[in-house]
C-alpha positions in Angstrom: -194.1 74.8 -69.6 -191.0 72.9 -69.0 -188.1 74.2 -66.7 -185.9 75.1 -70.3 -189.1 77.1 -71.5 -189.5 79.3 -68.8 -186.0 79.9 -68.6 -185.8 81.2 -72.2 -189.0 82.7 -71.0 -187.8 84.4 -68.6 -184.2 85.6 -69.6 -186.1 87.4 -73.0 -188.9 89.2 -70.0 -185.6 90.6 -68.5 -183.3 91.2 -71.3 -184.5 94.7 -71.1 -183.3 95.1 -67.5 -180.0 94.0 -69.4 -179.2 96.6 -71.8 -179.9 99.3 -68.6 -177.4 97.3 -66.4 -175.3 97.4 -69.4 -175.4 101.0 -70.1 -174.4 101.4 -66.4 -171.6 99.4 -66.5 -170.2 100.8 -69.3 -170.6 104.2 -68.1 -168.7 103.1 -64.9 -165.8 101.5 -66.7 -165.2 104.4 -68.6 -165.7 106.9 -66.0 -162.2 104.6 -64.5 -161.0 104.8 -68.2 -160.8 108.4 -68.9 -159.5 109.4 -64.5 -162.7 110.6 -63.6 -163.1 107.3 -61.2 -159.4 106.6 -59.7 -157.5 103.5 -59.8 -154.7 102.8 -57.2 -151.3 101.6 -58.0 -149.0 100.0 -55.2 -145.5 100.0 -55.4 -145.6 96.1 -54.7 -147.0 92.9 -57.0 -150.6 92.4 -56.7 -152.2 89.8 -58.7 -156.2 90.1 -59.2 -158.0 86.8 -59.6 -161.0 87.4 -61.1 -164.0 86.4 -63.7 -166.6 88.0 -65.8 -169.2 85.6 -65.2 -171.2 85.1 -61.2 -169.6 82.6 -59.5 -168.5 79.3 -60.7 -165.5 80.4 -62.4 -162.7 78.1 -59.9 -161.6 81.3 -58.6 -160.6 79.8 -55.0 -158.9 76.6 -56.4 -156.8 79.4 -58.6 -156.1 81.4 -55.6 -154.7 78.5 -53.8 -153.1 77.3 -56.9 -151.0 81.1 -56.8 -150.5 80.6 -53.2 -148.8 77.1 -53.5 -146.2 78.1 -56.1 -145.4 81.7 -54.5 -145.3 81.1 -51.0 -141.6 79.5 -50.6 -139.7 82.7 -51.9 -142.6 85.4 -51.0 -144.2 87.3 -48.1 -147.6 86.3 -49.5 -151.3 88.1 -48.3 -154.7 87.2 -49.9 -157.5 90.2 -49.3 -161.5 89.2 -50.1 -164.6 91.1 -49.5 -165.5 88.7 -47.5 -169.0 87.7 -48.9 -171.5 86.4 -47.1 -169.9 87.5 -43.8 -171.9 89.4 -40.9 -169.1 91.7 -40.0 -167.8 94.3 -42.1 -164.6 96.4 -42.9 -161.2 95.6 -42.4 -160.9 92.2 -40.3 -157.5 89.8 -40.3 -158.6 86.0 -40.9 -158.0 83.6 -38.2 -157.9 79.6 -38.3 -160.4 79.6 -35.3 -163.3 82.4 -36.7 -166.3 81.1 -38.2 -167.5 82.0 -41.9 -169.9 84.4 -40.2 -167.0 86.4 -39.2 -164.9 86.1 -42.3 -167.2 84.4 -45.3 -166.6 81.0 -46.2 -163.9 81.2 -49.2 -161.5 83.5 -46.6 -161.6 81.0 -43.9 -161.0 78.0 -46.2 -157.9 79.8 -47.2 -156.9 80.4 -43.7 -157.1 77.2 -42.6 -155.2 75.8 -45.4 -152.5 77.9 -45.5 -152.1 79.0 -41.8 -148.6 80.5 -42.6 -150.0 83.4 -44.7 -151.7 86.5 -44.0 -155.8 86.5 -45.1 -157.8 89.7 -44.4 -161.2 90.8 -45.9 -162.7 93.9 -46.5 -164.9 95.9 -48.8 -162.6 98.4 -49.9 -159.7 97.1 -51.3 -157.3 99.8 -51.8 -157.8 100.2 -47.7 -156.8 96.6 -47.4 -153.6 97.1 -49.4 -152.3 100.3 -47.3 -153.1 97.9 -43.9 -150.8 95.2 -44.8 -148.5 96.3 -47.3 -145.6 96.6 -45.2 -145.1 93.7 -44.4 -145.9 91.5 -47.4 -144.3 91.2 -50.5 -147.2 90.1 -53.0 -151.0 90.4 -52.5 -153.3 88.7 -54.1 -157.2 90.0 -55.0 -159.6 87.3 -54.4 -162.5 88.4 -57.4 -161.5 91.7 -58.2 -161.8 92.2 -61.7 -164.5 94.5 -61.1 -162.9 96.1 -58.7 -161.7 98.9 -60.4 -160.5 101.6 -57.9 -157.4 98.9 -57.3 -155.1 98.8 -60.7 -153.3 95.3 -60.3 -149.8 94.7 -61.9 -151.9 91.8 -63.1 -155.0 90.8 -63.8 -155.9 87.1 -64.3 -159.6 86.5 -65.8 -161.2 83.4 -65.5 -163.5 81.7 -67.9 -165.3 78.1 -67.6 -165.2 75.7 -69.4 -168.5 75.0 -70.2 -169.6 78.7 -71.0 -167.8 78.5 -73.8 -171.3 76.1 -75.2 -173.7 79.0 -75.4 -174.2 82.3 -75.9 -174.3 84.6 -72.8 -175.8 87.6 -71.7 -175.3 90.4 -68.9 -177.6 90.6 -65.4 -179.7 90.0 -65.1 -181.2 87.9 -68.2 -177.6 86.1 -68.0 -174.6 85.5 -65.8 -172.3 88.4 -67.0 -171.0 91.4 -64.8 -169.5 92.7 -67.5 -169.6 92.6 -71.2 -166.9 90.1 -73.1 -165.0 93.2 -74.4 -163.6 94.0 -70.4 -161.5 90.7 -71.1 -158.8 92.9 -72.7 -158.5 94.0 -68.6 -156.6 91.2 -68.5 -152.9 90.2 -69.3 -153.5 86.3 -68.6 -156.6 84.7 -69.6 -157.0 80.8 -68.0 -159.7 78.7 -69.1 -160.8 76.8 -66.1 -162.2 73.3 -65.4 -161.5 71.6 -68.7 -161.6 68.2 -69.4 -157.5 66.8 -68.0 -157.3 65.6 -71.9 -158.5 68.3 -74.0 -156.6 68.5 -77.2 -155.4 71.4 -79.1 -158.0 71.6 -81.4 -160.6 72.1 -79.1 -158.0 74.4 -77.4 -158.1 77.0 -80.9 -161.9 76.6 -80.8 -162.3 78.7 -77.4 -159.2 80.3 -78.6 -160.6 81.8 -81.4 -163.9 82.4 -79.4 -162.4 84.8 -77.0 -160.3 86.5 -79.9 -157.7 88.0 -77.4 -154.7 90.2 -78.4 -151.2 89.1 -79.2 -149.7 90.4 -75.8 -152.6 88.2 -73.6 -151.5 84.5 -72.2 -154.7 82.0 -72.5 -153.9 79.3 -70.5 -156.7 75.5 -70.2 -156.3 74.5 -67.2 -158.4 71.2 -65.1 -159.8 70.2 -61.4 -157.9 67.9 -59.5 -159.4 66.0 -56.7 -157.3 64.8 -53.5 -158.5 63.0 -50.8 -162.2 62.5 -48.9 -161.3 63.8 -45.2 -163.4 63.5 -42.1 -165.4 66.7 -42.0 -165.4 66.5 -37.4 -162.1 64.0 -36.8 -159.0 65.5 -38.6 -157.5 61.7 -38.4 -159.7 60.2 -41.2 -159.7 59.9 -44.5 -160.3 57.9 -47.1 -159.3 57.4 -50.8 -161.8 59.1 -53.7 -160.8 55.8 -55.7 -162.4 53.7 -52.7 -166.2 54.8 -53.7 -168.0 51.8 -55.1 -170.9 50.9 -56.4 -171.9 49.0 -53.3 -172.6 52.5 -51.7 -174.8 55.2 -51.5 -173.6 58.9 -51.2 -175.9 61.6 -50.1 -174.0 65.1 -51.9 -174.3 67.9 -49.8 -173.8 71.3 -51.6 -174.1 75.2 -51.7 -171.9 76.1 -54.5 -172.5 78.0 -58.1 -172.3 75.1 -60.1 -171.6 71.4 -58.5 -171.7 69.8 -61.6 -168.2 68.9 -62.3 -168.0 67.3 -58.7 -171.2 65.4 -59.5 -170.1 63.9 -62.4 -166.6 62.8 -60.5 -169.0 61.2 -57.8 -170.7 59.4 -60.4 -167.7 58.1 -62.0 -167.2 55.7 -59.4 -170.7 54.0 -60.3 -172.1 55.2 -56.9 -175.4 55.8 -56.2 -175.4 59.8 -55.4 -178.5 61.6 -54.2 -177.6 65.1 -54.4 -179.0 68.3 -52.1 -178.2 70.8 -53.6 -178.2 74.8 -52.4 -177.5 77.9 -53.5 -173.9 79.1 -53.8 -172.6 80.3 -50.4 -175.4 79.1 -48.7 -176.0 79.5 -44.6 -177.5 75.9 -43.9 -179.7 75.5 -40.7 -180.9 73.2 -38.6 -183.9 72.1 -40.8 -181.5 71.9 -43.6 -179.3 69.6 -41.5 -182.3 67.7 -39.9 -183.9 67.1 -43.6 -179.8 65.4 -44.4 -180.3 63.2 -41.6 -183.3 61.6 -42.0 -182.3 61.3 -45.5 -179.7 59.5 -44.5 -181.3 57.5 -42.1 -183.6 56.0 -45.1 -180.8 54.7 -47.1 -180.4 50.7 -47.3 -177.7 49.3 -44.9 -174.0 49.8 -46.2 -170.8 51.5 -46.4 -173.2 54.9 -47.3 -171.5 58.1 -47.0 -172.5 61.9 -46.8 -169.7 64.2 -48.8 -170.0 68.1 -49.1 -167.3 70.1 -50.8 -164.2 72.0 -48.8 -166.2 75.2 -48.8 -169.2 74.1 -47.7 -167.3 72.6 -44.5 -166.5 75.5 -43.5 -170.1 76.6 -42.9 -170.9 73.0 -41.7 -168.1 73.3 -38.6 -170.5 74.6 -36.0 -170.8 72.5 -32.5 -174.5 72.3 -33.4 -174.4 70.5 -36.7 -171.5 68.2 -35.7 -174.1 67.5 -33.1 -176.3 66.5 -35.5 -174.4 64.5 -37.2 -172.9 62.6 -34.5 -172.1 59.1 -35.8 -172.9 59.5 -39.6 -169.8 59.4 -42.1 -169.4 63.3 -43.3 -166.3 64.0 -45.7 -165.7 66.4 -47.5 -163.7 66.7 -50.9 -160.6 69.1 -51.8 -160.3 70.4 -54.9 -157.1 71.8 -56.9 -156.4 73.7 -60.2 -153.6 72.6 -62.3 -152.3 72.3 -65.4 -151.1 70.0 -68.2 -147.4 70.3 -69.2 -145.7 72.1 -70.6 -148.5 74.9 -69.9 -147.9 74.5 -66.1 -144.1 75.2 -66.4 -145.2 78.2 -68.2 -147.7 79.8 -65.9 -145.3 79.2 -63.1 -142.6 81.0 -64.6 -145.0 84.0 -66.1 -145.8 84.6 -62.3 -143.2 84.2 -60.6 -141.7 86.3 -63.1 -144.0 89.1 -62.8 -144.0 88.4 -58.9 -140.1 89.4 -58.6 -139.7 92.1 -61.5 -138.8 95.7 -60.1 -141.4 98.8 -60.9 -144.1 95.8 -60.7 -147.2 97.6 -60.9 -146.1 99.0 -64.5 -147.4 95.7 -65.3 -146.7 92.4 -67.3 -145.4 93.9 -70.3 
């Protein structure tokens, strides 16, 4: 049985387990409909960034994107669960924790922007009392589901490429929630498209998603910058400076490292990829298996890259250790926008971001 077999295989043995999971999430999300669950409103903007779908959505490279135009005219604070971490409740981020103490996607954050306040904790809605005072927008890192937090606004996020077949809920699919939740949501950004997709293929999805006349859907694409040194802050190098007359090992625990692939083989490199689970806590074996397949390449300019969120769970004294005198980079990535959409996001936020009575929301 091939590997597409057993997957249809096995998604029909548990679409079952499906229609239960289904019946419990709607029974939930009614239960916060009708005031039996409570939902918190805060007397300040707060901006969820969320998806339907597990993972693999671009939800960090929005968040960032929404910190880089707010955080010249705001007091601006990002709260996370933190997944993944080892600690739990309410913990402040800083530049010199480790992704055990924070999660990985926090501390990237953090160390990117050192200037603005980053906290994780389960319960939201405690997060939000702690550091309301003394910020004047916060924004939920994957909260849509996160109901007992009402948001002045709620931006769902949809790839791209999900758009190509059908899906289904947990566990037989990817979905946390049924399609319908998207009317949740008062902006609607379809993420990692193709830089040049036209407006045809735009009304296709549009028409897919079938959203209300008050909702903003919004295309937006990845942006790559530059390769930097994963242990010497003082190098980098050019993406455009891969060539063909190199070999690149791809190091990755992500949801879906597909896109990034496919820009590392745009450069006509040879790319052997090893490839992890999403938020995965690599170990010495893991390392040791890198290195020796490394080791084995042909002579050259060969390079290992990773992506900016795995660094931060590849920053340990033991794997830099490891990996003393082999090339390690790892890749940045940005959301953006084609004009004149950008312009248009920009304004819709920083619109909603300085409005009084905020959290009566968008409209």
């Amino acid at each position: 049985m091939s590997k597409p077999e057993f997957m249809k295989f096995l998604r029909l043995l548990l679409f079952p387990f499906s229609i239960l999971y289904g019946i419990g999430v709607l029974l939930r999300n009614l239960a916060y409909d009708y005031g039996i669950y409570k939902s918190r409103k805060f007397q300040l903007p707060v901006i969820s960034v969320g998806n339907l779908a597990v993972g693999g959505s671009g939800k960090s490279p929005m968040t960032e994107y929404l910190i880089r135009i707010l955080k010249w005219d705001f007091t601006l604070a990002v709260v996370s669960r933190g997944y993944g971490r080892k600690t739990t409740g309410f913990r402040f981020v800083d530049i010199r924790d480790s992704f055990e103490d924070t999660g990985d996607e926090p501390l990237q954050i953090k160390r990117k922007f050192e200037g603005i306040t980053v906290a994780v904790c389960e319960d939201r809605v405690d997060a939000i009392e702690y550091i309301a005072w003394e910020n004047e927008v916060i924004i939920l890192d994957d909260a849509f589901q996160h109901r007992a937090v009402k948001p002045g606004l709620n931006i769902l996020l949809f790839e791209y490429s999900s758009f190509q077949s059908f899906q289904l809920l947990l566990p037989a699919g990817d979905l946390r929630e049924p399609m319908s939740a998207k009317k949740r949501a008062e902006v609607i950004v379809v993420t990692k498209c193709p830089q040049g997709i036209d407006e045809s293929q735009k009304q296709v999805i549009a028409k897919k998603l079938d959203l209300r006349p008050e909702q903003h859907l919004f295309f937006s694409f990845l942006k790559y910058g530059t390769l930097k040194s994963l242990y010497d802050d003082r190098l980098s190098r050019p993406l455009s400076s891969l060539n063909n007359s190199e070999k690149i090992i791809l190091l990755s625990g992500i949801a879906n490292p597909i896109p990034l692939l496919n820009e590392l083989n745009s450069f006509n490199a040879e790319v052997t990829h090893h490839e992890y689970p999403d938020h995965h806590d690599f170990t010495g074996k893991n390392i040791a298996k890198l290195v020796r397949a490394f080791n084995k390449l042909e002579a050259g300019e060969n390079v290992i890259i990773t992506t900016e969120k795995d660094a931060q769970r590849l920053s340990s004294k033991e794997f830099q250790k490891q990996l003393s005198g082999i090339p390690v980079f790892y890749l940045p990535v940005e959301a953006d926008f084609n004009e004149p959409e950008k312009t248009s996001f920009n304004n819709l936020i920083i619109e909603y971001a300085s409005k009084p009575a905020v959290n009566k929301g968008l409209y």
